[in-house]
C-alpha angles and dihedrals in degrees: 000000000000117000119235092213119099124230115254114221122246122208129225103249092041097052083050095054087046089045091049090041093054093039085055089045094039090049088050100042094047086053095056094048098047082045086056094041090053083037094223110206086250096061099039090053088049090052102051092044105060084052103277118136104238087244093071109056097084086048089060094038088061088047092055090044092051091042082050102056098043082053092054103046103077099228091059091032099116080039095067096039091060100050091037080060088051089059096038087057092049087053095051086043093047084052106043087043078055104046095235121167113286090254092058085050100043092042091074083050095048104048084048091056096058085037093067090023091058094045091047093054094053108030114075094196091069102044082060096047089044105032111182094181117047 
């Protein structure tokens, strides 16, 4: 099936930014998720106490890793965004439900916002779906 919408052009410089903003989100994200899989004792205090059983914490490290990887292979990219937003918005909501300090609650928002940022300045099938300019 051939898609009616056209293509918008990336620049250079714009497709690089995107490229530099998904490598920082993806480093992070693939370090949280190997520090869940090992359950570091961090991870596993930080866990608890925001209201998680401590069996579960492999269980969401192998989410974020799967989520990760669908982001980072170009054909499931938007994919992956999307479900990375998915898990993003279960850890702000995890935070705010625990009253945790307002950092710990942004930082899930944040990292879902360079996470699409970074997508949209590299991938030319989502700045035709979202134009910003006409």
């Amino acid at each position: 099936m051939q898609s009616t919408v056209e293509s918008a052009s990336v620049s250079k410089s714009a497709r690089w930014t995107g490229i530099i903003l998904s490598a920082v989100a993806v480093l992070f994200m693939l370090f949280d998720a190997f520090t869940k899989l090992i359950k570091a004792q961090q991870v596993i205090e930080a866990t608890v106490r925001i209201g998680f059983p401590e069996n579960t914490i492999v269980l969401i490290g192998a989410t974020l890793l799967v989520c990760t990887v669908l982001y980072v292979i170009p054909r499931t990219s938007i994919l992956g965004a999307i479900l990375l937003t998915a898990y993003f918005g279960g850890a702000t909501a995890a935070n705010v439900r625990a009253d945790s300090p307002a950092f710990n609650t942004s930082f899930p928002v944040i990292f879902g916002i360079l996470v699409w940022l970074g997508l949209f300045l590299r991938e030319s099938r989502l700045r035709a779906l979202i134009p910003l300019r006409t």
